[in-house]
C-alpha positions as CSV (number, residue, x, y, z in Angstrom):
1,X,143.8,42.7,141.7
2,X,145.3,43.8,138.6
3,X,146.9,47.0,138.6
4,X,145.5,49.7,136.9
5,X,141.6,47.9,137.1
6,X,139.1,49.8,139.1
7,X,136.9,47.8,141.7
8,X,133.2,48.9,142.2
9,X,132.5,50.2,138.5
10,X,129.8,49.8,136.4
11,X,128.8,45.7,135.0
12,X,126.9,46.3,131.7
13,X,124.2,43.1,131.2
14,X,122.9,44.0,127.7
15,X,119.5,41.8,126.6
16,X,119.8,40.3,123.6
17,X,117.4,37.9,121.7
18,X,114.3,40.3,121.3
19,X,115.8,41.5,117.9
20,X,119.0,40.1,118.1
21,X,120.6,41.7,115.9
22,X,119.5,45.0,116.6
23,X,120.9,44.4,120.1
24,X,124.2,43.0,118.6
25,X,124.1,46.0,117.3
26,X,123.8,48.2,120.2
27,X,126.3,45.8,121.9
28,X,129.0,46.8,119.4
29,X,128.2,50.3,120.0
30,X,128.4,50.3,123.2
31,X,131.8,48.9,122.6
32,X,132.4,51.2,120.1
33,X,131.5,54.2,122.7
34,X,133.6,53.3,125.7
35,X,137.2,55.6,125.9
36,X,139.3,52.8,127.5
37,X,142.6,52.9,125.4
38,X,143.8,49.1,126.4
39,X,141.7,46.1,126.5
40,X,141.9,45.9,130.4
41,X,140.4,49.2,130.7
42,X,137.3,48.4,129.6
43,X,134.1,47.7,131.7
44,X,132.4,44.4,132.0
45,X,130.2,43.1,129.6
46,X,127.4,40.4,130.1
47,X,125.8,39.9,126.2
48,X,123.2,37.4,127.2
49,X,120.8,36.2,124.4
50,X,118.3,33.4,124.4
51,X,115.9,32.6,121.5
52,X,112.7,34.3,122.3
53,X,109.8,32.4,120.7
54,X,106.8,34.0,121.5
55,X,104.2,31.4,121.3
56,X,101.4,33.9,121.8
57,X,99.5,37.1,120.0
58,X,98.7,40.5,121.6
59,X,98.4,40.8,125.5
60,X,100.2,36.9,125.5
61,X,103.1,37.8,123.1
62,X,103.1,41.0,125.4
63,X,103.5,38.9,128.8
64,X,106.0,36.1,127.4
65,X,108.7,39.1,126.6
66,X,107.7,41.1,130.0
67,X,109.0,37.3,131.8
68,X,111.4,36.9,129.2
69,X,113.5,40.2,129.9
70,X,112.3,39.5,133.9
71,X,114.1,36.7,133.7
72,X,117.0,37.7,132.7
73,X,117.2,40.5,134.8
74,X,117.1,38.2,137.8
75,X,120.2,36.2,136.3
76,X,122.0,39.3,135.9
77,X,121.5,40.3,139.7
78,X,123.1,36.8,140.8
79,X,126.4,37.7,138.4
80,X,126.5,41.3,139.9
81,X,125.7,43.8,136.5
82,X,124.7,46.7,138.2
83,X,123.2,48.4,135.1
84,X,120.9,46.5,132.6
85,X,121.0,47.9,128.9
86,X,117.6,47.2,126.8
87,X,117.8,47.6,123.2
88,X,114.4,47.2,122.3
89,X,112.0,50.2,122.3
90,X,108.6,47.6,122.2
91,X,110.4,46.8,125.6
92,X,110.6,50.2,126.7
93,X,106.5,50.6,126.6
94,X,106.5,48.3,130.1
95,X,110.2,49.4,131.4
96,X,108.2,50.7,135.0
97,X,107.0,47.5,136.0
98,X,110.9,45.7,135.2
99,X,112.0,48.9,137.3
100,X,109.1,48.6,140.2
101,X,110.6,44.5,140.7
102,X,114.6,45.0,140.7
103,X,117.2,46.9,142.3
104,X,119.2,47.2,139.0
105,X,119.3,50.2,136.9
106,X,117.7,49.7,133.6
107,X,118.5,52.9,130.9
108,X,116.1,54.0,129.4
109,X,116.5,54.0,125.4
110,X,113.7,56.8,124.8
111,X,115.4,58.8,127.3
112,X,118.6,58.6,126.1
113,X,117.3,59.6,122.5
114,X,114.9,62.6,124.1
115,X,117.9,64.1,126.1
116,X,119.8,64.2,122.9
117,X,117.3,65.7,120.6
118,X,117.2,68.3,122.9
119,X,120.9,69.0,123.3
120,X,121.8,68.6,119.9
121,X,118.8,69.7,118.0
122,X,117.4,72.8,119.9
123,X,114.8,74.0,117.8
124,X,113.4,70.9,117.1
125,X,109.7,70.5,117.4
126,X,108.4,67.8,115.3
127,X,109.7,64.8,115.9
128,X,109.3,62.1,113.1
129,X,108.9,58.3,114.4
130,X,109.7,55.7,112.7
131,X,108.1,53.1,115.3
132,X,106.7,49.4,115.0
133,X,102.4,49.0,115.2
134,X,102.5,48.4,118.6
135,X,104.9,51.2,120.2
136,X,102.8,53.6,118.3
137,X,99.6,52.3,119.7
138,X,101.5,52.1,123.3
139,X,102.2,56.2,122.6
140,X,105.6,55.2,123.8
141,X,107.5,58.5,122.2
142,X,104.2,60.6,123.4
143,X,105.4,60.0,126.8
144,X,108.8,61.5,126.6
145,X,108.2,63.9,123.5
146,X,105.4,65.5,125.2
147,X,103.0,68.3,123.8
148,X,103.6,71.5,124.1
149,X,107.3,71.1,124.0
150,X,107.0,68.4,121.1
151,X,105.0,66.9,118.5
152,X,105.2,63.6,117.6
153,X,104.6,62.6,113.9
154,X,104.3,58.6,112.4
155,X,104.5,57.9,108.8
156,X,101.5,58.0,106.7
157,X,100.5,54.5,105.7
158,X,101.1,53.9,102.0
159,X,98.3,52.1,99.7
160,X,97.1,50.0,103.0
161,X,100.8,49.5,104.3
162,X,102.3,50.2,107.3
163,X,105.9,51.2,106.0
164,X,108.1,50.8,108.9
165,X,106.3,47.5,110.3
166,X,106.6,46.0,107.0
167,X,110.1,47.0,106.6
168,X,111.3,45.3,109.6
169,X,108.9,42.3,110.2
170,X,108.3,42.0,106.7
171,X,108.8,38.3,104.8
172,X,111.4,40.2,103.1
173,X,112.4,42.4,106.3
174,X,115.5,43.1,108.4
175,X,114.5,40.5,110.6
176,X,115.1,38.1,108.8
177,X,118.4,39.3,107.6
178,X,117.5,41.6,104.7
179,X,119.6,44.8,104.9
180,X,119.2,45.9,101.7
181,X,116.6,46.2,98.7
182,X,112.7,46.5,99.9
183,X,112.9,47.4,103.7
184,X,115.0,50.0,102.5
185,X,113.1,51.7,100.0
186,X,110.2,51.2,102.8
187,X,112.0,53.1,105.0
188,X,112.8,55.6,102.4
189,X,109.1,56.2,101.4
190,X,108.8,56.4,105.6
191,X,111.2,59.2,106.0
192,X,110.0,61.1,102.6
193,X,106.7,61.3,103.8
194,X,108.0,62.1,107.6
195,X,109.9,65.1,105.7
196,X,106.7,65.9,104.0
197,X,104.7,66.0,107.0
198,X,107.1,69.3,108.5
199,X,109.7,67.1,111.0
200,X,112.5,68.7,112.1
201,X,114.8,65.4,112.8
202,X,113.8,61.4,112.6
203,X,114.4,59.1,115.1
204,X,114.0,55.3,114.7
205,X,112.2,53.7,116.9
206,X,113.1,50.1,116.4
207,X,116.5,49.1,116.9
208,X,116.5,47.1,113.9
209,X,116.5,50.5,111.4
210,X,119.7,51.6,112.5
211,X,121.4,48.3,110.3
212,X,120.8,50.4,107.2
213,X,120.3,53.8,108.2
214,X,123.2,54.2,106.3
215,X,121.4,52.9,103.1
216,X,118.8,55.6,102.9
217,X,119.7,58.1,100.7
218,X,120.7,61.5,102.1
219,X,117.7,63.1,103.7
220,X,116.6,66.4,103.9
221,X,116.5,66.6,108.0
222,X,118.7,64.8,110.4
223,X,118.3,61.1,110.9
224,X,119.3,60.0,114.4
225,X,121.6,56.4,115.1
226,X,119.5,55.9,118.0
227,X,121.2,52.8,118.6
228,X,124.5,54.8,118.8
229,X,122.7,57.6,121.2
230,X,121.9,54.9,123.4
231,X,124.9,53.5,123.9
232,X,126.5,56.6,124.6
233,X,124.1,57.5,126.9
234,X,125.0,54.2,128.9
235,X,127.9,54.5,128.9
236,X,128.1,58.9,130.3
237,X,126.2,57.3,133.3
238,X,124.5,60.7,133.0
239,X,120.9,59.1,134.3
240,X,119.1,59.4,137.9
241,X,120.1,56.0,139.9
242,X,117.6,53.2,140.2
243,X,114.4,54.3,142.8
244,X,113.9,51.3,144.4
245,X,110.9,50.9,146.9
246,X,111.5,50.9,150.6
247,X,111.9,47.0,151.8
248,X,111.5,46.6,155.8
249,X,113.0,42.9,156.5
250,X,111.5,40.9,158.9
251,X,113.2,38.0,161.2
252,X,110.0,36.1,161.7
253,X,109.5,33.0,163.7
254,X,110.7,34.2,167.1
255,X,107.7,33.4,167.8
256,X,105.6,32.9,165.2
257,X,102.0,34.5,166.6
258,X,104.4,37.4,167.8
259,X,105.9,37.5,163.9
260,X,101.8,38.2,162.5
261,X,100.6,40.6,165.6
262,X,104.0,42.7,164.0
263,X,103.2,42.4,160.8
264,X,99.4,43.3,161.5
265,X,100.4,46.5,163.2
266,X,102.8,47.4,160.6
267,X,99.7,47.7,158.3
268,X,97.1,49.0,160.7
269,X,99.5,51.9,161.1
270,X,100.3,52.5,157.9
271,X,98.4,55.6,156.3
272,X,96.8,54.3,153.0
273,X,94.2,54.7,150.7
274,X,95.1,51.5,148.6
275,X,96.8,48.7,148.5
276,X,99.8,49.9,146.7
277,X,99.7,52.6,149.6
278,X,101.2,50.3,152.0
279,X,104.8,49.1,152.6
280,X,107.1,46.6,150.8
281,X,108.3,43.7,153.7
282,X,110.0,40.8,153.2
283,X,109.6,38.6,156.4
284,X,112.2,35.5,157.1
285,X,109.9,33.2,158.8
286,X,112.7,31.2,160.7
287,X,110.8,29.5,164.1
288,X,114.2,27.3,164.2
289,X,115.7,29.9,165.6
290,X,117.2,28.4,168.5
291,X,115.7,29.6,171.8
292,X,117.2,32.9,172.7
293,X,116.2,32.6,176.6
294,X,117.3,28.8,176.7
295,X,120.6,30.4,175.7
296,X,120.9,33.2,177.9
297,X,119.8,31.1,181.3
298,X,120.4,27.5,180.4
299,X,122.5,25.5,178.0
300,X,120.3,26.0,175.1
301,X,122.0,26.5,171.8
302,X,123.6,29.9,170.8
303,X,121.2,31.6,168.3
304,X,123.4,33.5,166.8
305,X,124.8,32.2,163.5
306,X,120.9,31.7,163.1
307,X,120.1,34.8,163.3
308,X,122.6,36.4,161.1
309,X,122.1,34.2,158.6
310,X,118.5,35.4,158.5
311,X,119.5,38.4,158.8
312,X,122.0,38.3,155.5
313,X,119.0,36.7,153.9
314,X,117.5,39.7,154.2
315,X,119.9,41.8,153.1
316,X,120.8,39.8,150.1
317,X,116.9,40.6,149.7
318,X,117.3,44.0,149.4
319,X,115.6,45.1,152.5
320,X,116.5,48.4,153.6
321,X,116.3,48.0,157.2
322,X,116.0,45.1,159.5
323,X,113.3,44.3,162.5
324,X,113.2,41.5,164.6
325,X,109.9,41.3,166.4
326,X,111.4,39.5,169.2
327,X,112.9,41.6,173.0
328,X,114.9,39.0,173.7
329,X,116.3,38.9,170.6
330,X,117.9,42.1,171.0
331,X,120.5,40.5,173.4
332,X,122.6,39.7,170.5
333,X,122.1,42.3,168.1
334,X,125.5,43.7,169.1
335,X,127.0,40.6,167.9
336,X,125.4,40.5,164.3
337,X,124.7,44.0,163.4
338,X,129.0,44.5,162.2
339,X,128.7,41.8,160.3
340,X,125.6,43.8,158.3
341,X,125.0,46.3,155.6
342,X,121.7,47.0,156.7
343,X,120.8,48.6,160.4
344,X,118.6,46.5,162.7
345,X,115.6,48.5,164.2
346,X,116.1,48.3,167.3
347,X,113.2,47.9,169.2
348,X,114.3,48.1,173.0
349,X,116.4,51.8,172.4
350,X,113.6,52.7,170.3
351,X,110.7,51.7,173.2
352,X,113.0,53.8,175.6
353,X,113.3,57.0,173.8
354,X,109.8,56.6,173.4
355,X,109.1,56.7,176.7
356,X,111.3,59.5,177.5
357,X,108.9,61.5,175.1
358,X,105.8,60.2,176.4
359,X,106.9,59.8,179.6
360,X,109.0,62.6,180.8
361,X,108.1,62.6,184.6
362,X,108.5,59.0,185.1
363,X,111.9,57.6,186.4
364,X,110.7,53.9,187.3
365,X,109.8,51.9,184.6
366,X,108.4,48.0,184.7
367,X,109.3,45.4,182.7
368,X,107.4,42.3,181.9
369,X,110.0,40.2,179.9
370,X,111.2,36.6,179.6
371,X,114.0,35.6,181.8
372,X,116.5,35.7,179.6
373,X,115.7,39.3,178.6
374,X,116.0,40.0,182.7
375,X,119.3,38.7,182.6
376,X,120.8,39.8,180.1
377,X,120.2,43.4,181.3
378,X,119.5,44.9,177.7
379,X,116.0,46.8,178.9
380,X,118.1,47.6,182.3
381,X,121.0,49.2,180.2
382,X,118.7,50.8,177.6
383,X,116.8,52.6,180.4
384,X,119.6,53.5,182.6
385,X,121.0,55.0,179.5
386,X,117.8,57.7,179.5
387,X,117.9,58.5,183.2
388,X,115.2,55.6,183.8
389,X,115.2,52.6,186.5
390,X,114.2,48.9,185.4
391,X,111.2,47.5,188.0
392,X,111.2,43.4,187.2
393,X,108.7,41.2,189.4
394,X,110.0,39.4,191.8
395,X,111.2,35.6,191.7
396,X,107.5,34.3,192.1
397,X,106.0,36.2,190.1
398,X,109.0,35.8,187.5
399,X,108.1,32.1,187.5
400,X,104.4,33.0,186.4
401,X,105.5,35.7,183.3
402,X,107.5,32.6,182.2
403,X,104.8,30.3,182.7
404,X,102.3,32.5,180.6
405,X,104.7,32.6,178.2
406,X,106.3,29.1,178.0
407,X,103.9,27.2,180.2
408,X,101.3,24.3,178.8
409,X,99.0,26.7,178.4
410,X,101.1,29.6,177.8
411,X,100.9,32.1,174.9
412,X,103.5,30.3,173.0
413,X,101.5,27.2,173.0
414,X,98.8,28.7,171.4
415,X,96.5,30.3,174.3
416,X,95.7,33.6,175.1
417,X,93.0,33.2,177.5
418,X,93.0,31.5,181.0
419,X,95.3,30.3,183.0
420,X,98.1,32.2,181.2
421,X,96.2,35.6,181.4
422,X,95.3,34.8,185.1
423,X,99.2,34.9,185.4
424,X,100.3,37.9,183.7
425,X,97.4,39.9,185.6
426,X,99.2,39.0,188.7
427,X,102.7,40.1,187.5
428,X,101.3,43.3,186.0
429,X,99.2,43.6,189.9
430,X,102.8,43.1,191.5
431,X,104.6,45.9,189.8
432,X,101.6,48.6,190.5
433,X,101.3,47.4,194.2
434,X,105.5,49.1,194.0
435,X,104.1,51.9,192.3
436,X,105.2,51.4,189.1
437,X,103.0,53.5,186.6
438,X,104.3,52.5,183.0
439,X,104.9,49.2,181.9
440,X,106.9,47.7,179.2
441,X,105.6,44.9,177.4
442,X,109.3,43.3,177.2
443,X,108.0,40.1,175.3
444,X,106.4,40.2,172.1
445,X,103.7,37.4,173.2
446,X,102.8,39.4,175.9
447,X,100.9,42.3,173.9
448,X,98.6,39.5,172.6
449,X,97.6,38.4,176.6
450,X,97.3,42.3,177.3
451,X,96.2,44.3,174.1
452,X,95.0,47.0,175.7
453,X,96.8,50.4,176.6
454,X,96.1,50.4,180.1
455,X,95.4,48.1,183.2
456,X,93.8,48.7,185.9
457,X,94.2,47.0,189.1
458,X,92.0,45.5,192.0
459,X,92.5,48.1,194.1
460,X,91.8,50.7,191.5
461,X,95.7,51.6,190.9
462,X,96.3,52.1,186.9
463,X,99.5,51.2,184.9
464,X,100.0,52.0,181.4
465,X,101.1,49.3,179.7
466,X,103.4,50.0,176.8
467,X,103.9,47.4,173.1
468,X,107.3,47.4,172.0
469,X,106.2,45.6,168.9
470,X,103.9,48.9,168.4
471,X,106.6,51.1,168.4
472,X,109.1,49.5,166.2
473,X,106.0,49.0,163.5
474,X,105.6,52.8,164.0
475,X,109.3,53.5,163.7
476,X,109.6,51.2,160.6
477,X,106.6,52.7,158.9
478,X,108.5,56.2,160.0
479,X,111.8,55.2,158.1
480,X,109.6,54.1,155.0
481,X,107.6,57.3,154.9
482,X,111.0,59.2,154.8
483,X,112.6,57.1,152.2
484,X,109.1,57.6,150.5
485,X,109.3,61.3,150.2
486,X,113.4,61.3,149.3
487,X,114.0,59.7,146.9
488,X,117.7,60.3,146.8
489,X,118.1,58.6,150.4
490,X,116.4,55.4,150.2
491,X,117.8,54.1,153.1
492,X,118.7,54.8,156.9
493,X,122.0,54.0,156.2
């Protein structure tokens, strides 16, 4: 590293091409703003501009620059800019939904202009626009200069003109390179008649104006560089960090039936009213995963690169947290979760302090799991941890929990009726006949073959039966409605 560089600070990605050279504009100020004294000292600077030819009118124009700018966005992600600078106040009018789909923070231009109004300008109440058609109709500076604090004011139009449109879009405008001469005096007349109207200061609203603000004649009232606010604003870092929504990551596919019964809990427990109500998942459907009991009790293949890589997937998806719908699974999540930047839920410690809650008088505890799960003594351990004692079946009736789960006509092949049910019945019969009273559910197949909450067996004995795949969708849902309600800690990490 070179000496005197700071790692971990800000990577500026600034959007050019919807006014380019507005943006080249702001891009130079931004420059122009920073305090570095040598060349090294500076932050990083991605200028990234491609023609934007907007084939379509109204709502299509609209769409072509909301993909445009998405776009973009997405390619500054993979180069690492950690905070996107849009000069372009049209823009601006949809900057929620580019928030609402990245991680990145995006500064917002009217903010930056509203916070120094305020600071600079105390008494100011009327605020004089000088704003494109479109932003106007949008009410874009309505939104931030709100009533009763502020009053917005647009020029008047002049003998069927819109001034300030014409001015910058204009055959004669600044777009297409005119800085002096007509848009000028348009602006001019805009400003006059702003001044006339009772403003106390003029912002432009396009980034185009600020080219020649220093060709309208001296004004009456202050006229704002907004273009200059803004890139001082990005660079004072003086703005609330990027909200993102809550992301639960999923490592699907181990099984796959076990992956949607998850996923189908995770939404029947989730309190909403709507759609948009619900949580944000991003599941890794991965059924290569190699076989985790194969592993653990045979010479199957060691699913453990696999599942870390699915793992990082999700984490280079953003996902906040990490659950893998899978018990036996959980045998090597001490090897991955290091090597992570995201916690895995895990289900087994979580099923355990659950039962201690629900539970508090029992101290034996059955487990209906695969084999591998058995042997690898993660339930055992997790239990003995709470006080509690692991009940397995015995061999025989071991063989037939494996066979409803990895027979012919087992679970995994795609039955849940039968011969397979006929099996687990007898396992579950075996642990009450000990006098086990709760029972875990230690395979995620197995909640599908026994949905309901309690068995009762032929004698008239009862068990409880308890779904870990329940109770991590619970506690998921549980870290998402915490993240929801603070902001500020997005995250259980």
């Amino acid at each position: 590293m070179t000496p005197g560089i700071v790692e971990n600070r800000r990577k500026y990605g600034i959007v050019g091409g919807l006014g380019p050279l507005g943006s080249a504009d702001v891009f130079f100020k931004l420059v122009k703003a920073m305090p570095p004294s040598t060349d090294a000292e500076h932050a990083d600077l991605i200028f990234q501009q491609h023609p934007f030819r907007s084939s379509g009118v109204g709502s299509a124009a609209t769409t072509e620059r909301k993909l445009y700018i998405f776009n973009m966005i997405r390619d500054f992600e993979k180069r690492g800019v950690t905070t996107v600078v849009l000069p372009c106040f049209l823009s601006h009018t949809f900057i929620d939904e580019l928030k609402s789909n990245t991680t990145l923070q995006i500064v917002d231009m009217v903010e930056a202009v509203r916070h120094h109004v305020r600071r600079r300008f105390r008494g100011a109440r009327r605020i004089g626009v000088l704003a494109s058609d479109y932003t106007r109709e949008k009410r874009l500076f309505e939104r931030y200069f709100a009533s009763p604090e502020f009053e917005v004011v647009h020029p008047r139009m002049s003998e069927g003109i819109d001034l300030v449109t014409e001015a910058v879009y204009g055959p004669e405008g600044i777009k297409s390179g005119h800085l002096r001469g007509r848009p000028v005096e348009l602006l001019q007349d805009a400003c006059v008649d702003l001044i006339e109207q009772g403003v106390d200061v003029i912002v432009p609203g396009m980034t185009e104006i600020a080219l020649v603000a220093d060709e309208i004649r001296q004004l009456s009232v202050p006229l704002v560089d907004s273009s200059f606010v803004y890139a001082q604003h990005v660079v004072s870092g003086q703005y609330d960090p990027p909200s993102g929504v809550f992301k639960v990551g999923v490592v699907g596919g181990v099984g796959p039936a076990a992956t949607i019964d998850f996923l189908d809990k995770i939404v029947r427990n989730t309190p909403a009213q709507r759609d948009q109500d619900h949580i944000r998942l991003l599941v890794e459907q991965n059924p290569q995963i190699p076989d985790r009991t194969e592993n653990l009790i045979g010479d199957g293949a060691d699913p453990t690169v696999s599942l870390y890589a699915t793992c990082k997937r999700l984490e280079e998806g953003d996902a906040d947290i990490i659950a893998i719908p899978c018990n036996t699974a959980h045998a090597f999540v001490e090897r991955i979760q290091p090597y992570l930047g995201i916690p895995i839920v895990n289900m087994l410690t979580e099923t355990v302090r659950y039962l201690r809650e629900s539970y508090p008088a029992q101290r034996e505890i059955g487990v209906l799991a695969t084999s591998g799960t058995i042997a690898s003594g993660v339930y055992e351990k997790a239990l003995e941890s709470q006080g509690l004692r692991q009940v397995a079946p015995g061999p025989a009736l071991q063989a037939r929990v494996m066979e409803a789960i990895y027979g012919t006509d087992g679970v995994k092949a795609g039955f849940t009726t039968g011969q397979c049910q006929e099996d687990i019945a007898a396992a579950v019969e075996g642990l009450i006949a000990e006098g086990v009273e709760v029972i875990v559910l230690g395979c995620t197949e197995l909640p599908l073959l026994l949905p309901q909450s309690e068995f009762a067996g032929r004698n008239g004995a009862r068990a409880r039966l308890i779904d870990p795949t329940d109770v991590l969708a619970r506690q998921c849902i549980a870290y998402a409605t915490a993240a929801s309600e603070s902001p500020a800690s997005k995250s259980t990490r």
